[in-house]
C-alpha positions as CSV (number, residue, x, y, z in Angstrom):
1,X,-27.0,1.5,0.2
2,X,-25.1,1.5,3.8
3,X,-23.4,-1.8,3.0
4,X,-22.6,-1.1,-0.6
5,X,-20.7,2.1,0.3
6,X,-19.1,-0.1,2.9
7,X,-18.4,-2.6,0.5
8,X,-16.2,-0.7,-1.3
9,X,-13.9,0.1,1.1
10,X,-13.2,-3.7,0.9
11,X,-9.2,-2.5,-0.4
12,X,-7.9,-1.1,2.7
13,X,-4.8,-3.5,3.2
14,X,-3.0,-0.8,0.9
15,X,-3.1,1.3,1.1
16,X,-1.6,1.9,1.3
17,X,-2.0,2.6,-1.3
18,X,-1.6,4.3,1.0
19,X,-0.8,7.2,3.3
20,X,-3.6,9.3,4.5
21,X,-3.9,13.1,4.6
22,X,-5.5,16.0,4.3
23,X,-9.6,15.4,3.0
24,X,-11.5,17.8,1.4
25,X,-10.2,17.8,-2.6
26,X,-7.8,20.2,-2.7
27,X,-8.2,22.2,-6.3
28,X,-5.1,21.9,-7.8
29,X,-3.9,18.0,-6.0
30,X,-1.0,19.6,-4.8
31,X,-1.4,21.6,-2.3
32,X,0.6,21.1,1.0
33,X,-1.9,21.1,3.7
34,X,0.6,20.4,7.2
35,X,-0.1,22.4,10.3
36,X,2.8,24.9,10.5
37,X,1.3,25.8,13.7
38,X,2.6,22.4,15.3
39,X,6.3,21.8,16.3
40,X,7.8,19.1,14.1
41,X,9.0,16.7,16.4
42,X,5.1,17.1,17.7
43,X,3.9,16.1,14.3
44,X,6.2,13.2,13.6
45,X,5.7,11.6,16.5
46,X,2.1,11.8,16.5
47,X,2.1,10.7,13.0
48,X,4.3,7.9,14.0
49,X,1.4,6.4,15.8
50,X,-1.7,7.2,14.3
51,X,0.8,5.5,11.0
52,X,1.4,2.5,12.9
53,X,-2.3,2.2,15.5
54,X,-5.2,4.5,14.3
55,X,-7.4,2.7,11.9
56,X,-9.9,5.9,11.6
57,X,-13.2,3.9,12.7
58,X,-12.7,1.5,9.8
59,X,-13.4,-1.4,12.1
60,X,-17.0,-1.3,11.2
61,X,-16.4,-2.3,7.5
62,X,-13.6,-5.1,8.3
63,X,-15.5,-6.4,11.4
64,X,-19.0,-4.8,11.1
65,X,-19.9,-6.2,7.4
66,X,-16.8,-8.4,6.5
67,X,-16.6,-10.3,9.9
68,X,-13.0,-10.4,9.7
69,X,-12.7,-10.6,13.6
70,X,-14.6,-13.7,13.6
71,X,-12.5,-15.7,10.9
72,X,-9.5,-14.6,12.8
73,X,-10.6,-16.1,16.3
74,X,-12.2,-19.2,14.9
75,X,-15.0,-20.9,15.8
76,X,-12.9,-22.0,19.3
77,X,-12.3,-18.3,19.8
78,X,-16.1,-17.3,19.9
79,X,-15.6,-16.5,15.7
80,X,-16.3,-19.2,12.9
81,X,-14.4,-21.7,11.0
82,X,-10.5,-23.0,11.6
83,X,-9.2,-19.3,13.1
84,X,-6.3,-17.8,11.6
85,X,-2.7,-19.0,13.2
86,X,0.2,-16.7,13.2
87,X,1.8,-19.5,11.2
88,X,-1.4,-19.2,8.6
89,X,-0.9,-15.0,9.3
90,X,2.8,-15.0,8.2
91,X,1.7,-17.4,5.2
92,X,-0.2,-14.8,3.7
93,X,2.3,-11.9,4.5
94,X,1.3,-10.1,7.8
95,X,4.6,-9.4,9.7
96,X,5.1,-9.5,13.8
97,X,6.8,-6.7,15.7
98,X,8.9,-8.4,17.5
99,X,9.8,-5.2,19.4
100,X,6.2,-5.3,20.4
101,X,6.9,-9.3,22.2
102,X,7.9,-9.3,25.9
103,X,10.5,-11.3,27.1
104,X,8.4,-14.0,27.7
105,X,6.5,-14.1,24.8
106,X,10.5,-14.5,23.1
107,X,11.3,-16.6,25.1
108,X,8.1,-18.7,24.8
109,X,8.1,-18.9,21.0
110,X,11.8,-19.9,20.9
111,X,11.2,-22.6,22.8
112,X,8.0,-24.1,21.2
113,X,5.9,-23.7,24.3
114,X,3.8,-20.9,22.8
115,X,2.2,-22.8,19.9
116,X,2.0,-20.8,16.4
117,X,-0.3,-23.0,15.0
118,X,-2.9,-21.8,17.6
119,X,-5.6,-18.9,16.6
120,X,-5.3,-18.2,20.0
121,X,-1.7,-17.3,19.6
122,X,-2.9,-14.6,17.2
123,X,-5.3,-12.9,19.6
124,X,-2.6,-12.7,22.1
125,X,0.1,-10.7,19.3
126,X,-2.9,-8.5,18.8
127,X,-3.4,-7.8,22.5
128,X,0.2,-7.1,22.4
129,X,-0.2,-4.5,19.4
130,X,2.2,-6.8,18.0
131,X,0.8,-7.9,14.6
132,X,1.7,-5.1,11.8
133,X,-1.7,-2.8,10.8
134,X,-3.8,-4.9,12.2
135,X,-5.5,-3.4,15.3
136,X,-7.5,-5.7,17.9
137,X,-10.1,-4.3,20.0
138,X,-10.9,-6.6,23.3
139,X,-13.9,-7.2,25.8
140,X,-13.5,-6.6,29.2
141,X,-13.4,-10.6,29.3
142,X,-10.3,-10.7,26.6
143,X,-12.8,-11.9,23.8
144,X,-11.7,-9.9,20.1
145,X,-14.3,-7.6,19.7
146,X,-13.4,-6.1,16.2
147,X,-10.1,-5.6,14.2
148,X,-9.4,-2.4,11.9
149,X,-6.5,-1.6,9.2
150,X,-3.9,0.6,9.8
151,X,-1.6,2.3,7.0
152,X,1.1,0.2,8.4
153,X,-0.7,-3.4,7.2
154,X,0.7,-2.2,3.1
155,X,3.4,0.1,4.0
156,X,5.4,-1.7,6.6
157,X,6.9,-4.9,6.8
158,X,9.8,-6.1,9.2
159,X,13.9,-7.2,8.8
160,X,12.8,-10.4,9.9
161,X,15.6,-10.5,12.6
162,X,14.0,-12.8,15.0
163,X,12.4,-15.3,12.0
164,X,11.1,-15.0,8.7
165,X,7.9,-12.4,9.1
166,X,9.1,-11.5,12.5
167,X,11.5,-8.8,13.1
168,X,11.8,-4.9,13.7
169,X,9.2,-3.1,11.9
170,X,10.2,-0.9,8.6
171,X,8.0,1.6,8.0
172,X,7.4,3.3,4.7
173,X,9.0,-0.3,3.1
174,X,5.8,-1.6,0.8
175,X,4.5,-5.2,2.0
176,X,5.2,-7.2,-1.3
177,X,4.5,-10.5,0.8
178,X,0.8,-9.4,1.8
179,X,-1.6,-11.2,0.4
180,X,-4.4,-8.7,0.7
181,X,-7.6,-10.8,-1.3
182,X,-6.5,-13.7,0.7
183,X,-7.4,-12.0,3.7
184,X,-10.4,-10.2,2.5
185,X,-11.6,-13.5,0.8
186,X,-12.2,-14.8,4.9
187,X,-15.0,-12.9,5.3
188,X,-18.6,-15.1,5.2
189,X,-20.1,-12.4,4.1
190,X,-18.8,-11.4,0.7
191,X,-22.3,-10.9,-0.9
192,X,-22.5,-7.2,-0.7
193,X,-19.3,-6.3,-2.3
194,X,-20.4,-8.6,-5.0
195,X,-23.5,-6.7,-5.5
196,X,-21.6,-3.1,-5.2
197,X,-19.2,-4.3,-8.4
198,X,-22.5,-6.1,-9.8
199,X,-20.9,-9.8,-10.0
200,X,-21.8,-12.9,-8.2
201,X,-19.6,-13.7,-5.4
202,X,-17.9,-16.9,-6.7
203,X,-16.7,-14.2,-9.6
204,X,-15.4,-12.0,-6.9
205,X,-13.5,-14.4,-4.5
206,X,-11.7,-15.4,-8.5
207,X,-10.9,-11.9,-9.2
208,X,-9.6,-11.6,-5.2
209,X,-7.8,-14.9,-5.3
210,X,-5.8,-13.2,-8.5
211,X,-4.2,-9.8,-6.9
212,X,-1.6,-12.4,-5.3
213,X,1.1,-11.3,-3.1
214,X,1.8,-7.3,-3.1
215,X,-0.3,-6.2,-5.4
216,X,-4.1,-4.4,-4.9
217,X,-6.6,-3.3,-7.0
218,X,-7.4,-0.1,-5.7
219,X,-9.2,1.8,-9.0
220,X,-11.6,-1.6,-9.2
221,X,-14.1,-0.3,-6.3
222,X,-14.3,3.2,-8.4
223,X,-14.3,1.6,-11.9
224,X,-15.2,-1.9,-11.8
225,X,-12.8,-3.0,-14.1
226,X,-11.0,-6.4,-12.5
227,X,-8.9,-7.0,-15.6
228,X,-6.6,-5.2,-18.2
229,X,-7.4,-5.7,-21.8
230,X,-5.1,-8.6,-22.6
231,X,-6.7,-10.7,-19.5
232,X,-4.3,-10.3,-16.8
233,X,-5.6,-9.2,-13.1
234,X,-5.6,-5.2,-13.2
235,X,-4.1,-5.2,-9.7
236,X,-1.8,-3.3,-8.8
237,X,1.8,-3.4,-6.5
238,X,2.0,-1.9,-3.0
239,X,4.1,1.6,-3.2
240,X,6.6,2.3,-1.1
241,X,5.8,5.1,1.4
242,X,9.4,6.1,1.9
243,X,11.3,9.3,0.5
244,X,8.3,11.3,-0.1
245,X,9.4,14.9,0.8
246,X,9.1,16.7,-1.9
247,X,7.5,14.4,-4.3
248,X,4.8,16.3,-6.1
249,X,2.4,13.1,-7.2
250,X,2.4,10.1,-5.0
251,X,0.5,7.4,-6.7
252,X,1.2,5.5,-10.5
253,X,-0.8,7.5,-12.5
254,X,-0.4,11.0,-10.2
255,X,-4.3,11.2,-8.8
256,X,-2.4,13.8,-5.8
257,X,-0.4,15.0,-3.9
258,X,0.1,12.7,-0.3
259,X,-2.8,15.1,0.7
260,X,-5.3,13.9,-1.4
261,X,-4.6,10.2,-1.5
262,X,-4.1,9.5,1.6
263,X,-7.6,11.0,1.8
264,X,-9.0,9.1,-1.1
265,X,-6.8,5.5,1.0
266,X,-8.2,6.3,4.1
267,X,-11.9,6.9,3.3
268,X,-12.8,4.7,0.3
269,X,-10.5,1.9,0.6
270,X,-10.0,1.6,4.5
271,X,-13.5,2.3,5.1
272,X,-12.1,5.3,7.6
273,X,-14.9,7.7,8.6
274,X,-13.9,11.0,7.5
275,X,-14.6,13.5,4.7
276,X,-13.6,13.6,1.2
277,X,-14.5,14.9,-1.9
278,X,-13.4,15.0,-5.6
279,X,-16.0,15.7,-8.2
280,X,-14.0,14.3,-10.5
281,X,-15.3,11.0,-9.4
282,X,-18.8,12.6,-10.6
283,X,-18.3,10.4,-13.8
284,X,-20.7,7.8,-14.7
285,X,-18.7,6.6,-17.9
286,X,-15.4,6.7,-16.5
287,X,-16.3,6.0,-12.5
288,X,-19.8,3.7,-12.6
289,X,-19.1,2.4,-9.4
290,X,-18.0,5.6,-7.7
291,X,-20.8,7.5,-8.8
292,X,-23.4,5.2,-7.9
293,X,-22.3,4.5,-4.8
294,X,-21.4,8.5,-4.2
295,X,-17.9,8.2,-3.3
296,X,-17.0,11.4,-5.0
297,X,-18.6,13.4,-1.9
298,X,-18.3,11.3,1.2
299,X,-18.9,12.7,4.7
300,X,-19.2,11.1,8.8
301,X,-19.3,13.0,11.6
302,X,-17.2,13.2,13.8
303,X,-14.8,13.2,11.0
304,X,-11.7,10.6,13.0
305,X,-9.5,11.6,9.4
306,X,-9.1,15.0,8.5
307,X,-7.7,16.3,11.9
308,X,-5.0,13.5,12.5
309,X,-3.6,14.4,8.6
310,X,-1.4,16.6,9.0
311,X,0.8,14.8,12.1
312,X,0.4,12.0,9.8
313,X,1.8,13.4,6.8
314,X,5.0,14.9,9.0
315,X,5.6,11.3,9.7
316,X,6.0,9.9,6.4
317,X,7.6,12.8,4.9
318,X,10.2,12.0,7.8
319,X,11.1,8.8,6.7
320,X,14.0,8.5,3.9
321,X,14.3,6.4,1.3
322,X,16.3,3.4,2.8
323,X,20.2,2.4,1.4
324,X,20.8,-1.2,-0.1
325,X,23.1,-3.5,1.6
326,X,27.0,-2.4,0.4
327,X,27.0,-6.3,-0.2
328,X,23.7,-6.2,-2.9
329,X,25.5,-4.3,-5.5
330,X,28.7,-4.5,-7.5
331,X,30.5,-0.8,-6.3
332,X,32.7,-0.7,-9.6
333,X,29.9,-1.6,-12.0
334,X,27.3,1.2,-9.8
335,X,29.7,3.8,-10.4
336,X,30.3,3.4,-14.1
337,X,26.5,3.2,-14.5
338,X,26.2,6.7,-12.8
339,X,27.5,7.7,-15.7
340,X,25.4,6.1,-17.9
341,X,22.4,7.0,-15.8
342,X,23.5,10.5,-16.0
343,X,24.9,11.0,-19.6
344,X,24.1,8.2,-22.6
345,X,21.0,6.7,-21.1
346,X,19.3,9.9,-20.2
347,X,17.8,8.7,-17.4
348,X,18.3,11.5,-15.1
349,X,16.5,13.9,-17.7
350,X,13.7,12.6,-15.6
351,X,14.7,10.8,-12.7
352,X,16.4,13.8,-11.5
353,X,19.1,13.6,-8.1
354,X,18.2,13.7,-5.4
355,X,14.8,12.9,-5.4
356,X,15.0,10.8,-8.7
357,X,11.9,12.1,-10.2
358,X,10.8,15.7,-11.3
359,X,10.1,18.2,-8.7
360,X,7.2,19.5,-10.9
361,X,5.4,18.4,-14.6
362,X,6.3,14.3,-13.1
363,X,3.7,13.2,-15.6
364,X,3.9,11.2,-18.9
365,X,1.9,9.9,-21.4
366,X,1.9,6.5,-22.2
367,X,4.0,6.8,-25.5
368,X,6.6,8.6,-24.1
369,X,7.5,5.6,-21.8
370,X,6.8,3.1,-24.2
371,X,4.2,0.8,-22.4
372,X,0.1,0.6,-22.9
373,X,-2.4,3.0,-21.9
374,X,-4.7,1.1,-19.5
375,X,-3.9,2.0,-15.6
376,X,-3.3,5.8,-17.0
377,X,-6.7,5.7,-18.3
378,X,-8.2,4.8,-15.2
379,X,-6.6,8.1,-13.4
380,X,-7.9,12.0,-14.0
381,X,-4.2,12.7,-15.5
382,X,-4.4,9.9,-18.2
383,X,-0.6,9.4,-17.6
384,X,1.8,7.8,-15.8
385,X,4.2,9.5,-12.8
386,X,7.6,9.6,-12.9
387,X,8.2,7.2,-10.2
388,X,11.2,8.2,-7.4
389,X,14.2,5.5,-7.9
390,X,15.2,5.9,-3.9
391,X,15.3,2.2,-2.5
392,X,14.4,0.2,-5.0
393,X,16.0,-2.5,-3.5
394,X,12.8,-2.7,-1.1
395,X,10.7,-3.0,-4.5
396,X,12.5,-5.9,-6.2
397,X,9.8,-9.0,-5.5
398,X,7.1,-9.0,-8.2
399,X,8.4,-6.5,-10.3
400,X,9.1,-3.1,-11.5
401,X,6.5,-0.9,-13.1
402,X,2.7,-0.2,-11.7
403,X,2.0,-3.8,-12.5
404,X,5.3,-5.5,-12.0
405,X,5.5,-5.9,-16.1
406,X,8.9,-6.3,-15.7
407,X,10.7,-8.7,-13.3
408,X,14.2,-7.0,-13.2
409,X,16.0,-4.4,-13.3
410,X,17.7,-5.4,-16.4
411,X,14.2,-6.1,-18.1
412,X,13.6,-2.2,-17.2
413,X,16.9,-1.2,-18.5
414,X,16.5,-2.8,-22.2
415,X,13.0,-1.2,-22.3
416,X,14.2,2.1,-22.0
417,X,17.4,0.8,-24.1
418,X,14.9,0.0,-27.0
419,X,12.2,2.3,-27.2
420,X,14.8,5.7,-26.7
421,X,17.0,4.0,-29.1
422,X,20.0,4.3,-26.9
423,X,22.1,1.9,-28.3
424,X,23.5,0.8,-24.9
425,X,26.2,-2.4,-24.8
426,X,25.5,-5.3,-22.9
427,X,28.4,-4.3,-20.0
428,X,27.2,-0.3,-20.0
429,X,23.4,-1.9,-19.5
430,X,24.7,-4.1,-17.2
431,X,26.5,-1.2,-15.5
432,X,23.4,0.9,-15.2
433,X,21.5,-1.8,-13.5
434,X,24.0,-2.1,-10.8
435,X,23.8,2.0,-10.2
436,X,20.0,1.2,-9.8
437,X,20.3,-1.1,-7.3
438,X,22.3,1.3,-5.5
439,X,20.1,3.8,-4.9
């Protein structure tokens, strides 16, 4: 029973989705649950690290059960197999801090003397703290000892100013390049989170090996459903964690507030030991998997969540929703679709300035918005969140939508133009889809 409640926690790299806070269920999934009693500045820095470093105790899932150390190292390394090289790391979407590299580290990699085809080349980025939400924790001898997951691995990449996956981190920006059931499928020891979803594990590493980039399936360790009715993977795409403040509902299908999510993230899909409980996982018919495995009421002392919350949530809700590039966007077009966005189309009726969504009642059925019922389903609500528009420039690769059902903005705008029967010309949709990219 120990492994199978580890097992589920198999979908940290999100999440990511998501952002951790507060613990115990909070009644109403809204409630705001910072410490007034803490300076600001306190909080945000704190949260600033325990964002970017703390992985909650979840090392004994990833390294513990999954051996995800070991694959890392290689069999050279003290681990098994080929090792993981930053080259093979970057591959699969982990980014490298290059503020974390010292000058001869730079200077090394520039010059081809520091080989990043070498596993050992990995181990020395994590010594340095230098590979993104992945935390390494070292021997006295230098051997890797165990890794954890940090918020940061989903909801941070980098401006890959020094190469491509290396750069200056960017918090709060979603990881669209991660693949997250490449990396989990590196474990040797799959067998007991095939057991907890009651599969065999050449089924499993299939269903892992089809999240691709971005995208995690973060419902499928409380409901056990891998795909959507029509066939396609039921993973979904990594949120951003940006632009926040004052966002009532922070996930798809609006389980919470940042509170309880991050709560829900942190516990049952990092495998961090704290407390958390929401009876409305009690449900055998709509949660199988949570109810066998008693996720709904989860509890470790010491509890290494529920007290660092708080300074966590101050961080995120410090960090705005990023501008475009003045160069991404036609300027003339954008401010014509304001217009549109704010008159004709209707959009803001919803998407309301500043925050581009509704400061309260965010959610919607599934006929309203004109799209299936499926991911809704899976939630308490049964509907979908108005999602904030801030940045979607950051969200452009694999799609728009929970699912990334439509590829562009434009797809998005002749949705909306179709099922509200707006009657939009081609140059006023095109207009609109220039504002969006603007925001």
């Amino acid at each position: 029973m120990r492994y199978k409640r580890q097992a589920v926690i198999l979908l940290s790299f999100i999440t990511a989705i998501t952002l951790i806070e507060c613990t115990k269920v909070i009644p109403d999934y809204h409630k705001d649950t910072s410490d007034k009693a803490v300076p600001e500045p306190t909080l945000v820095s704190t949260g600033k690290q325990i964002f970017r470093f703390d992985a909650f105790g979840d090392e004994d899932f990833w390294s513990g059960l999954l051996h995800i150390d070991k694959a890392i190292a290689g069999a050279k390394n003290g681990g098994f197999g080929a090792g993981v090289s930053p080259k093979t790391a970057l591959a699969v979407g982990l980014k490298v801090d290059a503020g974390a590299l010292p000058p001869s580290v730079v200077a090394g990699i520039q010059s081809g003397a520091i080989d990043l085809n070498d596993p050992a080349t990995t181990l020395a980025l994590l010594k340095l703290n230098a590979v993104v939400g992945v935390k390494g924790n070292f021997t006295a001898e230098g051997g890797l000892k165990s890794i954890g997951i940090t918020c940061a691995s989903c909801h941070s990449t980098v401006d890959n100013s020094f190469a491509p996956g290396i750069g200056k981190r960017l918090d709060g920006w979603p990881n669209r390049d991660l693949n997250v059931g490449a990396l989990i499928s590196l474990t040797d020891n799959a067998q007991p989170i095939a057991n907890l979803l009651h599969v065999n594990e050449t089924t499993l590493r299939q269903v892992l090996g089809m999240w691709g980039p971005g995208k995690f399936a973060a419902i499928l360790f409380m409901d056990g459903k891998a795909l959507r009715p029509d066939g396609k993977v039921a993973a979904n795409l990594i949120p951003a964690a940006f632009g926040l403040k004052g966002v009532p509902l922070t996930t798809y299908t609006g389980w919470g507030d940042i509170s309880y999510w991050n709560s829900f993230v942190g516990n049952l899909e990092m495998h961090g030991k704290g407390d958390f409980t929401d009876p409305r996982l009690n449900d055998p018919a709509k949660y199988p998997i949570a109810v066998e495995n008693g996720f709904f009421n989860v509890n470790h002392v010491p509890d290494l969540i529920t007290p660092k919350l708080p300074a966590l949530r101050a961080y995120q809700h410090s960090i705005s929703a990023p501008k475009p590039p003045a160069n991404t966007f036609d300027h003339a077009a954008a401010g014509r679709g304001k217009a549109i966005f704010l008159t004709k189309a209707k959009c803001a009726s919803c998407h309301i300035p500043p925050l581009y969504t509704e400061p309260v009642n965010d959610l919607h059925t599934a006929e309203e918005i004109g799209i299936d019922d499926f991911e809704a389903k899976r939630s308490p609500t049964g509907k979908y969140r108005t999602t904030p528009l801030g940045g979607l420039f950051t969200r452009a690769k694999g799609g728009f939508y929970h699912d990334g059902r439509f590829a562009t903005l434009n797809d998005v705008v002749n949705h909306y133009d179709t099922h509200f029967k707006l009657k939009l010309s081609p140059a006023e949709k095109h207009d609109l889809a220039e504002y969006l990219k603007s925001l």
